[in-house]
N, C-alpha and C positions, 0 to 999 in steps of 0.2 A: 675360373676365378674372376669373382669382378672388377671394376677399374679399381675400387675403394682398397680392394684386399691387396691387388696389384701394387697401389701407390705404399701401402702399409709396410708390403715386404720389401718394396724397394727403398722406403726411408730406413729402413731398421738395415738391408744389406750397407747403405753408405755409411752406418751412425752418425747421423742429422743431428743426436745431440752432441757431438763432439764437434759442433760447430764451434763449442763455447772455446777452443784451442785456440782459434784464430781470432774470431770476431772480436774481443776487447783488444787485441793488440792494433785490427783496424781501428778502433775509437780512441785506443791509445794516438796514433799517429793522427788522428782526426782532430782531435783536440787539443794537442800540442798546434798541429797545423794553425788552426783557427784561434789559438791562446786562450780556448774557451769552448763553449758549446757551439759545435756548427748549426746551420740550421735546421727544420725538421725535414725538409726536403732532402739536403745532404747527404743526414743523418739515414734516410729513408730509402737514399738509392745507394748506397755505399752498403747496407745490410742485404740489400737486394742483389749486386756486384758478389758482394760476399758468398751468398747463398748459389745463386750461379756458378760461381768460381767453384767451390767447394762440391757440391752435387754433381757437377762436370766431374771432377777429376777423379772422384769415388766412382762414382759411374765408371767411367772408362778404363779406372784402375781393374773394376770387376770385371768387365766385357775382355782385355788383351790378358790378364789372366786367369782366366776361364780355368783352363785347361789346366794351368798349373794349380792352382786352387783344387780341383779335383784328386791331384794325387796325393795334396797334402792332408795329411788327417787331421789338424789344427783348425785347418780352412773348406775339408771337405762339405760341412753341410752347410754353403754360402748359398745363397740365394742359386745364382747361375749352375751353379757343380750339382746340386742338389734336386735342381730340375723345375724349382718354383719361379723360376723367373725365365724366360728366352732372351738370348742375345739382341732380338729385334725389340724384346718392349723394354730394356734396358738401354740400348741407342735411339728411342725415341725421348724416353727422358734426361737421355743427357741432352739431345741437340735442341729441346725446353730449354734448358737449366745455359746452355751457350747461348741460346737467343736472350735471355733474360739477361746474362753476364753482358752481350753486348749494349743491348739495348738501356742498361740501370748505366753504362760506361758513358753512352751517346746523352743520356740526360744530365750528367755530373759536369762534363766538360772533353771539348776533341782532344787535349792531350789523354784522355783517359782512356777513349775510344780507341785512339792511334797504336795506344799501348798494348791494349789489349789481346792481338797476336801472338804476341811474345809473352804473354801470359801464359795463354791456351798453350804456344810453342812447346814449354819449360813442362806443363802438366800433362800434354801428349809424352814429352821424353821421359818422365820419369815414371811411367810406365812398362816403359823397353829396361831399363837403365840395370836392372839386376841383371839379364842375360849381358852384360857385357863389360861393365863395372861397379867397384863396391865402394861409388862413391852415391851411390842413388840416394844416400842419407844427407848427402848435401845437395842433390837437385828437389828432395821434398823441402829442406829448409829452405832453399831457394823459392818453390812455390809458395811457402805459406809465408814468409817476407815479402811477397808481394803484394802480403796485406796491409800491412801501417803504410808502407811505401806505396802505396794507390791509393789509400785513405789521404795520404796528406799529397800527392798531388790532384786529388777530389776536390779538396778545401784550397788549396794555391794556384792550382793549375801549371806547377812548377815541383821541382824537386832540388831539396836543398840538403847539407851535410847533417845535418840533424836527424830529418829523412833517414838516409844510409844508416845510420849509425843503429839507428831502432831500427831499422829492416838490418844488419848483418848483426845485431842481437837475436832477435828472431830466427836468421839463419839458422844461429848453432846451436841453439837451444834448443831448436824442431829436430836439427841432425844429431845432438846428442840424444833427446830422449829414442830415439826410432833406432836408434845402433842399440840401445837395452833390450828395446820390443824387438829389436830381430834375434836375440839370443834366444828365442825359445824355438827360432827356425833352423839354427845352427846346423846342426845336422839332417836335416832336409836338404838347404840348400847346398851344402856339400857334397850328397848325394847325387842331385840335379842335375850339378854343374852351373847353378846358380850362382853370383857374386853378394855379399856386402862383407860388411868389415868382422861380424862374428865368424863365418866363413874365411875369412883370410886371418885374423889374427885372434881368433878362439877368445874362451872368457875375459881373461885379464886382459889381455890388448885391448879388446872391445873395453870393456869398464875405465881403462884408463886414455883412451880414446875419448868417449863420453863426459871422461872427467875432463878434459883438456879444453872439448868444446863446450860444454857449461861455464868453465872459467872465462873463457873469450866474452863468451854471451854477458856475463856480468861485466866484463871489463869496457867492451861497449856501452854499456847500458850506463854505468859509470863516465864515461865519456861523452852520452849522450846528456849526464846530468850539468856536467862540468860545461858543455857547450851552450846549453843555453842558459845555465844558471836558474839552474830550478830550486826549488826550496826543500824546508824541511819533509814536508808530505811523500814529498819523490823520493827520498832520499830513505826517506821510513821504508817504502815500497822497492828499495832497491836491496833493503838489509833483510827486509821477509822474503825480498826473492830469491836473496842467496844462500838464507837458511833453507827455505824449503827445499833449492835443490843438495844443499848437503845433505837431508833427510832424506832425501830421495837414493841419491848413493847410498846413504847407509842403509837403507832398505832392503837395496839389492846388494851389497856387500859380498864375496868371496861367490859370486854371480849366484847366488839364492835367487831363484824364481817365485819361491811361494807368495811374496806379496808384491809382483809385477803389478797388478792391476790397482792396489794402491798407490805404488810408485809412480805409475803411467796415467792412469785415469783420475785420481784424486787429486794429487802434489801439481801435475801441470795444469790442470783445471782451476787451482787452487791458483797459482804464478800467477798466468795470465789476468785473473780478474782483479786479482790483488795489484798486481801493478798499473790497471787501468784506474781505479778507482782511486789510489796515490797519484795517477796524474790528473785526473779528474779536482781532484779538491785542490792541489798544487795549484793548475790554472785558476781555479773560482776564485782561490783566497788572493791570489797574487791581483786578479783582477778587480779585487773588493780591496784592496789596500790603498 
């Protein structure tokens, strides 16, 4: 296989385009940071951070589940289980994608850098985290929080309660929707002897689990409008946010699987840019006032 085909199967095993999950909620926190548009440098290593971060953890997620990946038939023809990929050229582009994470951190500013450990830290454990608890749905939220809340200590070089508030939005919102996406594992991971929360508390616990932590995720997110006193724009983007995730439950209602992949791929794809683009024009108009 060539490097081309190599790189191709290796973007499609991370899904590179579900980048889009995370990456407006770093420009959310970017642009709140900045009360506007950062610069295009910023702008420029923070999607580089981003992409690093993100390729890293998919990476690695594939590489320490190999093997379980193999048995599952959901996951069986993944890149690594499947035979198109080896565990060696899979750990060479993750440790790219960590030099990149560091070095896009080292250009932003040293608290970025500093941080960056404890990044990797959180995206190494939440790898292990099924074999031993079912809360691995709150160490992913934790990972991908660590996007607006890296974005805006990018732009401050500080981190303030605003910050939090949009990163423990993010938290639950990332752990709610991935306890829905693990109901189609349910019974695998029971078999296993794997953890998460479908696993321990079956359909409806899971679903109202979910429900509980999307509510949070809005209640922050409402607290983060109330703290800084944001405007109408945000305020738009916080009522499409929480329509859409009631669509989303309703979706999967009485735990219906058949339109998970709306649910999970469209409606959160949908959130996050929606709500960046509400804060997007929020700041511009506030600054043009």
């Amino acid at each position: 296989m060539t490097m081309y085909a190599r790189i191709k199967v290796f973007l499609e095993m991370i899904k590179f385009s579900h980048t889009i999950f995370a990456l407006p909620f770093a420009f959310t926190g970017a642009v709140l940071a900045a009360k506007g548009l950062p610069t295009l440098a910023q702008a420029g290593w923070i999607v580089l951070a981003m992409v690093g971060a993100r390729t890293a953890a998919m990476g690695l997620n594939r590489v320490i589940d190999a093997d379980i990946d193999g048995r599952n038939p959901r996951t069986a023809g993944r890149a690594i289980p499947a035979g198109l990929l080896g565990r060696g050229s899979v750990t060479f582009f993750i440790a790219l994608s960590v030099l990149l994470m560091l070095f896009a951190a080292r250009m932003l500013n040293p608290l970025c850098l500093y941080l960056s450990p404890v990044a990797l830290g959180f995206i190494f454990l939440y790898s292990y985290c099924k074999r031993f608890t079912a809360l691995a749905h709150v160490v992913l939220g934790i990972c991908l929080a660590g996007a607006p809340l890296g974005a805006w200590i990018a732009i401050r070089g500080s981190a303030e309660l605003p910050a939090f508030l949009l990163a423990f939005a993010v938290l639950f919102w990332v752990a709610g929707f991935d306890i829905l996406y693990a109901l189609q594992d349910m019974d695998f991971d029971r078999q296993s002897g794997l953890h998460s929360i479908p696993a321990k508390l079956g359909v409806t616990g899971s679903l109202w689990t979910s429900r509980i932590f999307h509510v949070l995720s809005c209640l922050f997110l409402l607290g983060l409008y109330l703290q800084l006193g944001l405007g109408t724009f945000f305020l738009a983007g916080l009522v499409a946010t929480c329509a859409m995730l009631l669509y989303e439950h309703h979706l999967l209602r009485g735990g219906n699987l058949d339109c998970l992949d709306a649910a999970f791929f469209n409606m959160n794809g949908y959130i996050s840019v929606t709500l960046f683009v509400a804060t997007l024009l929020d700041t511009l108009t506030a600054g043009a006032m």
